[in-house]
C-alpha positions in Angstrom: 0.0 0.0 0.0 1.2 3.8 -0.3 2.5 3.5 3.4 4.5 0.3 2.4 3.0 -2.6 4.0 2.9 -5.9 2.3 -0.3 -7.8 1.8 -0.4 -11.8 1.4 -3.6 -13.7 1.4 -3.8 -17.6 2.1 -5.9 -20.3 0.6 -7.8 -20.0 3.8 -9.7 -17.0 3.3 -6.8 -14.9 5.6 -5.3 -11.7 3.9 -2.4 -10.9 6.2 -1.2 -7.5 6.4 2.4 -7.3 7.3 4.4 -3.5 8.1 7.4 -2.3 7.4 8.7 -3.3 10.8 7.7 -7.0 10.0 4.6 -6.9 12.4 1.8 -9.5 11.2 -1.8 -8.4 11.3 -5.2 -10.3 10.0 -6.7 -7.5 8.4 -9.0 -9.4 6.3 -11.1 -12.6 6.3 -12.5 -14.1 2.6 -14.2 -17.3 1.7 -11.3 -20.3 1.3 -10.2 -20.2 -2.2 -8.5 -23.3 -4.2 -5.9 -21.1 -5.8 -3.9 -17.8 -4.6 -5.5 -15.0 -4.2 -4.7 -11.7 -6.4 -4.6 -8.4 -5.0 -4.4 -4.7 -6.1 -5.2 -1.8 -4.8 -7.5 1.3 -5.9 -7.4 5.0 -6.0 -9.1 5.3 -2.7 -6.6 3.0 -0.4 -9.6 -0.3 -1.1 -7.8 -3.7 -1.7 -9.4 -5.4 -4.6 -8.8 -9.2 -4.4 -9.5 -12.0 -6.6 -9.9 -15.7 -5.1 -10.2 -18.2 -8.0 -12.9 -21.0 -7.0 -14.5 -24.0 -9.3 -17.5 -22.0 -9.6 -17.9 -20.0 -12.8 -19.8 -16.9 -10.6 -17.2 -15.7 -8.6 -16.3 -12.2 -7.6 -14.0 -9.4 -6.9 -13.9 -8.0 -3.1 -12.8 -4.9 -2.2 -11.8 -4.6 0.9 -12.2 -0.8 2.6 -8.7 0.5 4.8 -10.1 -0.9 7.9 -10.8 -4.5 6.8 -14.5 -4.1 5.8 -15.2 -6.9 2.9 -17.5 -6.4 0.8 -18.6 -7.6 -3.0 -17.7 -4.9 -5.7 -18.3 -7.1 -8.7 -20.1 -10.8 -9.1 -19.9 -12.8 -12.5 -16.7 -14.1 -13.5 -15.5 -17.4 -14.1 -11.9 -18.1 -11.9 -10.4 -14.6 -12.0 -6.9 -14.2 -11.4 -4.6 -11.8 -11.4 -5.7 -7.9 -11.6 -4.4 -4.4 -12.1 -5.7 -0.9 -11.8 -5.9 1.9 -14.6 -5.2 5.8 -13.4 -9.0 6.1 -13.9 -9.7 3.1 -11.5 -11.0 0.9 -13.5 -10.4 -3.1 -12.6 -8.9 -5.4 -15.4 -8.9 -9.3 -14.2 -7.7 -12.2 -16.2 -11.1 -14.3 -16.1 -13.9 -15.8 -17.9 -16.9 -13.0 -18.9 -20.3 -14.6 -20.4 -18.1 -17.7 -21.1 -15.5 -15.8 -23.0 -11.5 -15.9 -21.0 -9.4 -12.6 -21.3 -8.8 -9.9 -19.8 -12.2 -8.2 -18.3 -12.5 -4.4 -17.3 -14.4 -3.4 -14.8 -15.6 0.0 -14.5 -16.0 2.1 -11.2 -19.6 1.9 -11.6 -19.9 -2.1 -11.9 -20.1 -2.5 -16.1 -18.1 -4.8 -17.3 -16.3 -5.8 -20.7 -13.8 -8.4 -21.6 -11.2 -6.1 -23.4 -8.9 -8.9 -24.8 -9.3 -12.1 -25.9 -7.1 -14.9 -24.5 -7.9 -18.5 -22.9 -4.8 -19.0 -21.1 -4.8 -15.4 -19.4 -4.1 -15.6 -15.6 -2.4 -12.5 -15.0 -1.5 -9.1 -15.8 0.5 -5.5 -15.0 0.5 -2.4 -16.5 3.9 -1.2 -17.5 5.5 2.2 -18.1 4.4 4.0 -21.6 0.8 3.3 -21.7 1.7 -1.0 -21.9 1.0 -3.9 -20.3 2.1 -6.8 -19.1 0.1 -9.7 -20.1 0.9 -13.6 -18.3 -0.1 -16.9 -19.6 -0.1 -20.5 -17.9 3.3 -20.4 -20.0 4.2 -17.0 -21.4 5.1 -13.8 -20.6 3.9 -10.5 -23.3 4.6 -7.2 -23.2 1.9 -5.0 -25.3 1.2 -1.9 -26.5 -2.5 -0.7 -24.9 -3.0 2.7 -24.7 -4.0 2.3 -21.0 -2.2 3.9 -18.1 -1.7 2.0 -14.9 -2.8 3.5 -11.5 1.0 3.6 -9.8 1.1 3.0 -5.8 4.4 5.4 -5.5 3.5 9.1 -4.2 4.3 11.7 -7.5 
């Protein structure tokens, strides 16, 4: 986060929030997920989190600064990894309307798969308006025309 702690959920449901002086704190409990759980955060200090299940409804949680969970968005098929634009819009490697790629989801709860890809599982945005996109056994840089919502103070 901006002030430099690390976040690490389990397959358990626990996201662990760890400081700078190594402390561990629970600062979040999610439903137990079959596969590591992704996590990025928003504009507004919220963790968004991923946690890839067998069912093909799941959601993303944001989770508020003091630990609140709640549901921002329910309807994907095993979403994975995810990464914020400047505008704070959420893009998630996972399945839309039967359709694998990358999805974006708006501040306002619309969402759109963007690209097309059935072995998408993760991705980052990069310097100069690119992206980084990751397969089950690849690794692409491409040119997007998005910028990336940076976590480092201007």
């Amino acid at each position: 986060d901006r002030e430099e702690n690390l976040y690490v959920g389990d397959r358990n449901g626990t996201i662990f929030k760890i400081a700078r002086d190594r402390q561990i704190f629970v600062f979040a409990m999610l439903e137990p997920s079959i596969s590591a759980y992704h996590l990025a955060f928003g504009p507004h200090g919220d963790l968004f989190v991923t946690a890839p299940s067998t069912s093909s409804f799941e959601c993303v949680y944001k989770v508020d600064p003091h630990g609140t969970v709640s549901v921002f968005y329910r309807g994907l098929g095993r979403p994975q990894g995810l990464a914020l634009d400047i505008e704070g819009s959420i893009y998630v490697a996972a399945s839309l309307g039967g359709k694998r790629g990358i999805v974006k989801i708006t501040p306002q709860g619309k969402a759109n798969l963007e690209v097309s890809g059935q072995s998408l599982v993760g991705l980052a945005f990069a310097p100069g308006k690119s992206a980084i996109l990751a397969t089950h056994s690849a690794v692409h840089h491409i040119s997007w025309g998005i910028q990336g919502l940076s976590l480092l103070p201007e």
